[in-house]
C-alpha positions in Angstrom: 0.0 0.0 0.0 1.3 3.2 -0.6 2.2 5.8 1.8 -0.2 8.6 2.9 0.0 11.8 1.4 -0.3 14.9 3.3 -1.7 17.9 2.7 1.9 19.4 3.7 5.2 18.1 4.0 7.5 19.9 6.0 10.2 17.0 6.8 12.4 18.1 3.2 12.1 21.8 4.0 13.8 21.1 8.0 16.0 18.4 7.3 18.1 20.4 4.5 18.4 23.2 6.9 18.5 21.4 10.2 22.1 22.2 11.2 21.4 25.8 10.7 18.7 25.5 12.4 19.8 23.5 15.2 22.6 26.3 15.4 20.2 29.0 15.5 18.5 27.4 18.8 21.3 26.7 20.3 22.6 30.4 19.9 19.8 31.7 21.5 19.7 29.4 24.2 23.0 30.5 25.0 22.4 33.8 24.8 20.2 34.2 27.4 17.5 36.6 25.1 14.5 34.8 24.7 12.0 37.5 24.1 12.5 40.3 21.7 16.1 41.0 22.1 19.1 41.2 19.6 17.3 38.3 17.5 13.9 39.9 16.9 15.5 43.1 16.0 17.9 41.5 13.6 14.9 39.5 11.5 13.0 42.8 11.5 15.9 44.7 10.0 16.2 41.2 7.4 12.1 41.1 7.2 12.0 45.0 5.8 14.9 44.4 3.8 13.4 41.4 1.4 10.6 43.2 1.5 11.2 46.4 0.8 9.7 48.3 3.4 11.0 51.0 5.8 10.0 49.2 9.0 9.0 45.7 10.4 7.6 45.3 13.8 7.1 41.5 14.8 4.5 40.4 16.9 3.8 36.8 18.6 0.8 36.0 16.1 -0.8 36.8 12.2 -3.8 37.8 14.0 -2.5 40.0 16.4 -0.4 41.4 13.3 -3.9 42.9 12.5 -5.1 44.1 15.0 -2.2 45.9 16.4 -1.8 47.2 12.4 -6.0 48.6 12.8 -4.9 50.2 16.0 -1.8 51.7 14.9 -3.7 53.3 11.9 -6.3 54.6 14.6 -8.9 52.4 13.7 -11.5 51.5 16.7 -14.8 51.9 18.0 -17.5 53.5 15.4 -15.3 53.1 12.5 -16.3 50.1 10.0 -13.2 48.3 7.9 -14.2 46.7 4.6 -13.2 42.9 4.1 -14.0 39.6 2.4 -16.4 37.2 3.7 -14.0 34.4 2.5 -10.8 34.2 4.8 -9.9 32.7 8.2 -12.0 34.0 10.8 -8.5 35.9 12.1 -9.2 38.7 9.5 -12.6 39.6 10.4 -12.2 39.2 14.1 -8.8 41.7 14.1 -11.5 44.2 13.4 -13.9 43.0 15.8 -10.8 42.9 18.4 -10.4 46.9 18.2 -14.4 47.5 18.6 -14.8 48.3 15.2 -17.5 46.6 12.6 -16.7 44.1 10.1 -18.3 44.9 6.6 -18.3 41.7 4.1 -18.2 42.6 0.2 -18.1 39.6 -2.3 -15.5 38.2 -3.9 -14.4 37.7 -7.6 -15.7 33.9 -8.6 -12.1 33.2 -9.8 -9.4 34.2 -7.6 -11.6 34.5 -4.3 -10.3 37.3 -3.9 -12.1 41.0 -2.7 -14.3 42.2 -5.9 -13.2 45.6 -6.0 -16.5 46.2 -7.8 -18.4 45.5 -4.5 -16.0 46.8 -1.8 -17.2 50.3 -3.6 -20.6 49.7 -3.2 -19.9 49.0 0.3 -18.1 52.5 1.6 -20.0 53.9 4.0 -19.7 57.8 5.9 -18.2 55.0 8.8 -15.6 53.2 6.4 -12.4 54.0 8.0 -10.7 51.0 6.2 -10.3 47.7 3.7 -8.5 44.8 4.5 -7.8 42.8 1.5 -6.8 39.3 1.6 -4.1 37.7 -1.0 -5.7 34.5 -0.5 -4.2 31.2 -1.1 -0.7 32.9 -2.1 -2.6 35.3 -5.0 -2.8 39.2 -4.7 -5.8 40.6 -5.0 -6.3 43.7 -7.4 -5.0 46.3 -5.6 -4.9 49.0 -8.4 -9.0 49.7 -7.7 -8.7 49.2 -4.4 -5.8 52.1 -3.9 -7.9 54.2 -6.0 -10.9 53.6 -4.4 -9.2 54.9 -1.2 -7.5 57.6 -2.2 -10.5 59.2 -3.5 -12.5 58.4 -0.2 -9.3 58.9 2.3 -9.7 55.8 3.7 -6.7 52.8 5.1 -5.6 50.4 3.7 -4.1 46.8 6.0 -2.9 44.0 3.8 -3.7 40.5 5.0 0.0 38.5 3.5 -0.6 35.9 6.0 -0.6 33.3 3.8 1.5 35.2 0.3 4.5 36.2 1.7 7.3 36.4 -1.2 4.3 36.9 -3.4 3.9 40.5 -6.1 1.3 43.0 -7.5 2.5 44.5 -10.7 6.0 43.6 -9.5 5.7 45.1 -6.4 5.8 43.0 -3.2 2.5 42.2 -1.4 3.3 44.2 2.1 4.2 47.6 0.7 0.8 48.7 -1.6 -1.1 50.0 1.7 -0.6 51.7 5.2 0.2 49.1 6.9 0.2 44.9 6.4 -0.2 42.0 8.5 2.6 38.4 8.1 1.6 35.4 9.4 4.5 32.7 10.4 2.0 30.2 11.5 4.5 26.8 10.9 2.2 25.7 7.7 2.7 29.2 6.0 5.7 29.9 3.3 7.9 31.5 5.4 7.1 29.2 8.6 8.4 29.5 12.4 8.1 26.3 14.6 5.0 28.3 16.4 2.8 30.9 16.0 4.2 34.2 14.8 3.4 37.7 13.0 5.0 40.8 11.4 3.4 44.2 10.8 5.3 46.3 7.9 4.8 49.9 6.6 6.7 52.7 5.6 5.0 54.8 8.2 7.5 56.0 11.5 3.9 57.1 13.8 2.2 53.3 12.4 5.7 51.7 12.9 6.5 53.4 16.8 2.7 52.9 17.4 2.8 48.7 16.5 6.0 48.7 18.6 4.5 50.2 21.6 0.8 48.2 21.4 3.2 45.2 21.1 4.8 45.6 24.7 1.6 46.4 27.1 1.2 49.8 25.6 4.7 50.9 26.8 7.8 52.9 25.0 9.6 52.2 27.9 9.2 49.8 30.8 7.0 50.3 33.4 5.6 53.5 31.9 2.3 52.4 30.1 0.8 55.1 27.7 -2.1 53.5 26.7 -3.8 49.8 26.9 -1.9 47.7 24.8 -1.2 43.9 24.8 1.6 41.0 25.0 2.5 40.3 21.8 6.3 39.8 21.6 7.9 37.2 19.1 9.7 34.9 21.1 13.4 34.9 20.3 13.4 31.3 19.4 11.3 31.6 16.4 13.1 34.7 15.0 16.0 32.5 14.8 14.1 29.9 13.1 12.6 32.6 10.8 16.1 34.3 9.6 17.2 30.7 8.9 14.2 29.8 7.0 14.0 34.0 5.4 16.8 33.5 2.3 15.1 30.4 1.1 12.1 32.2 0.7 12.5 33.0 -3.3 13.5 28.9 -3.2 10.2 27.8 -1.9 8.5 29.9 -3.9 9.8 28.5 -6.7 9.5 25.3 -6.1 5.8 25.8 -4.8 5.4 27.5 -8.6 6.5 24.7 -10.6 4.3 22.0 -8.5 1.8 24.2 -9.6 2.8 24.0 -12.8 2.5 20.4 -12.9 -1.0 20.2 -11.5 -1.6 22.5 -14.3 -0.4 19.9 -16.8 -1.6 17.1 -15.1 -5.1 18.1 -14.2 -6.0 19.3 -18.0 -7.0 16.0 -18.7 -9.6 15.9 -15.6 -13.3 17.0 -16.4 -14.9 18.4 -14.1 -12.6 20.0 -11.9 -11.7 24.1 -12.2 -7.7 24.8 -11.4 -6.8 27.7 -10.3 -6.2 31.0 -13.0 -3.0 33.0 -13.6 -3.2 36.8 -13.5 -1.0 38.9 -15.1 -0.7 41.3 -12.5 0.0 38.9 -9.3 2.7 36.3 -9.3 1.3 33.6 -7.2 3.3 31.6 -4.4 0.7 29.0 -4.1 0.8 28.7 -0.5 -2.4 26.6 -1.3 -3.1 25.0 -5.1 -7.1 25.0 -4.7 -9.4 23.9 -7.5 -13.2 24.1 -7.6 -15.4 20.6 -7.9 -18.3 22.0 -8.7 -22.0 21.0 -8.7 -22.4 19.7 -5.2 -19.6 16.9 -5.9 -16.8 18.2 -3.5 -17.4 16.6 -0.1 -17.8 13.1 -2.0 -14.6 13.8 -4.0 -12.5 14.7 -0.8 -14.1 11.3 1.4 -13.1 9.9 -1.7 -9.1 11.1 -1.9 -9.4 10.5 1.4 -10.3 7.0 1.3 -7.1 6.7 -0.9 -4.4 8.1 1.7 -4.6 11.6 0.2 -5.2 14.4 2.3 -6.8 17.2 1.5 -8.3 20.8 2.9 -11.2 22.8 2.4 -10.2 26.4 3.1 -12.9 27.6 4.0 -16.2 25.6 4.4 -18.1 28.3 6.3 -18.0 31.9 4.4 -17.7 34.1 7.7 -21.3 35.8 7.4 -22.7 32.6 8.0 -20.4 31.8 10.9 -22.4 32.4 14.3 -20.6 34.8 15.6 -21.2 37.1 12.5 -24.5 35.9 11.8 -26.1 39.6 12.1 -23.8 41.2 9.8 -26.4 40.6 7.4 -26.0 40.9 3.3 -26.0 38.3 0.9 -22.8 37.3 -0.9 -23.4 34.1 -3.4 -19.7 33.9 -4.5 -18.6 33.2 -1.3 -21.0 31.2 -0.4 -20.5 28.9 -3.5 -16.9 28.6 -3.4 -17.3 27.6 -0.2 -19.3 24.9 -0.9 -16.4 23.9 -4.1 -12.8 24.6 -3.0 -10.7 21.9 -2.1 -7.2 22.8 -1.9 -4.6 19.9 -2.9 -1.2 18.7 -1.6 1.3 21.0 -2.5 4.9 21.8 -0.8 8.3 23.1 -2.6 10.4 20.0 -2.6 6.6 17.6 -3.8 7.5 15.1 -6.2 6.2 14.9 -9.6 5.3 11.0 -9.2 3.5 12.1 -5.6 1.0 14.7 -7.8 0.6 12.0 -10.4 -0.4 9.8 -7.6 -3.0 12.8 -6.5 -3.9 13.8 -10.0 -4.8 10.1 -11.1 -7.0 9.6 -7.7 -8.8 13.0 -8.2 -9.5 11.9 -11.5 -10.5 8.6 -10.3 -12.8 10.4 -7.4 -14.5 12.4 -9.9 -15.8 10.0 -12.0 -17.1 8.1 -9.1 -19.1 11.1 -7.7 -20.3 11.4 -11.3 -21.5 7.9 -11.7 -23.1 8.2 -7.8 -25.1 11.1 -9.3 -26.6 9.0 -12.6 
């Protein structure tokens, strides 16, 4: 019988880097610094420097990335921020977090990402902000978006938990708005061995602001300005992270040509929708997700599953229809459909081409089943 598939495979990834790595731990354990420190400060001057950004504060979480970057930016109580309806609940909830309102606007049916088209009709005298979400490693288009707040003087927080590397027009995803939020969850591109975040922008007040929010609300210890919170990346996983940080480009690229090959692979396969190009994003494919459309995706993924495959659905509840947003109220059909047809495949940078063959054939083979179930 063959060996399980994952949905990710992190073992090639550590073991090619593990003496650094183990190097890295053991340099901090040494040093005594296990919290912020000469470690954190290093990765954020490393951090802004691949990215090109003026300043990188990092924080002990992708979530609290965004909501320390809403309250840096001044966002809170009375103010509503713009978002999609189709991300991990961390996006909307950021806003929630600094006692402002979450306001869902539908998505585009291809890339699932924010449909600039309804984030307009959304803007309110309360809109303070949008929070676009590169989703599954693909920018959203931005170029509306800026214009749209430019004209109505609003913010702008990137969500790059899951595209880091990734490019608009050639620019890196981080750097289009005010302010952006990393993830460095252990699944994501650029990967800690916990939970970990970065806020970036080009602002010195959002910058100072994030910095301060970060440590209790304090510029210097013991002297709290305002209410802030714990969120200091541990020391630890900024050593893992500056290991991991000029391999980035690597991964990518690796991640980029398994897509490639599912590409190939999965033209042959009726039935199942990969995921499109755009000319203006280059993709990192931090997930490869098709569509199996007409009511045949839960069948198909029992069915891989059956087979040692393992797949994901990100995300089988659109986040209006999650209870705790159940009042937002609104009606947005893309989401709610390609929440009811993603399914996101194996994919890691180092996957071999006999391993998607392996997926490909059994997603062909699950297909027809749920077809022939359906007759």
């Amino acid at each position: 019988m063959s060996a399980p598939v994952p949905a990710l495979d992190l073992s090639p990834e550590i073991d090619s880097l593990w003496e650094e790595l183990q190097a890295a731990i053991t340099r901090v354990t040494r040093s005594g610094h296990f919290i912020l420190g000469p470690e954190v400060e290093a990765f954020e001057a490393e951090a802004a420097a691949y990215l090109g950004v003026r300043h990188a504060v990092a924080v002990n979480s992708g979530t609290d990335a965004l909501v320390i970057a809403l309250r840096a930016l001044g966002i809170g109580p009375g103010d509503e921020v713009i978002t999609t309806p189709f991300s991990f609940v961390a996006t909307a909830e950021a806003i929630s977090l600094v006692g402002a309102t979450p306001v869902f606007a539908d998505i585009d049916p291809a890339t699932f990402n924010l449909q600039p088209d309804t984030v307009a009709a959304k803007v309110t005298s309360r809109t303070r902000a949008i929070i676009p979400v590169h989703l599954y490693g693909q920018a959203a288009d931005m170029e509306p978006i800026l214009d749209l707040v430019r004209r109505r003087g609003l913010k702008v927080v990137e969500d790059v938990a899951q595209a880091f590397g990734g490019r608009y027009k050639g620019q890196r995803l981080g750097t289009l708005g005010d302010a952006a939020a990393f993830s460095f969850f252990p699944s994501k591109i650029l990967g800690a061995f916990g939970d970990g975040g970065l806020v970036v922008t080009n602002s010195e007040d959002v910058a100072a602001s994030a910095r301060m929010l970060r440590s209790h609300g304090s510029r210097k210890k013991y002297y709290n300005e305002v209410t802030g919170y714990n969120s200091r990346l541990d020391a630890l996983q900024a050593a893992v992270l500056r290991v991991k940080l000029p391999h980035v480009d690597e991964y990518v690229a690796g991640r980029q040509q398994a897509a490639s090959r599912y590409d190939r692979l999965l033209a042959r396969v009726s039935g199942v929708i990969v995921p499109p190009a755009r000319d203006y994003a280059t993709h990192v494919y931090h997930q490869y997700t098709v569509r199996v459309p007409e009511g045949r995706r839960d069948a198909v993924q029992a069915f891989l599953s059956a087979a040692g495959i393992s797949t994901t659905v990100y995300y089988p509840v659109p986040l209006h229809r999650l209870p705790v947003y159940s009042s937002s109220g609104g009606a947005f059909p893309v989401a709610e459909q390609a929440a009811r047809e993603v399914l996101s495949l194996p994919i890691w940078p180092q996957m071999d081409e006999s391993v998607q063959r392996r997926v490909v054939d059994a997603l062909a083979a699950a297909v027809g089943a749920s077809v022939a179930d359906r007759m």
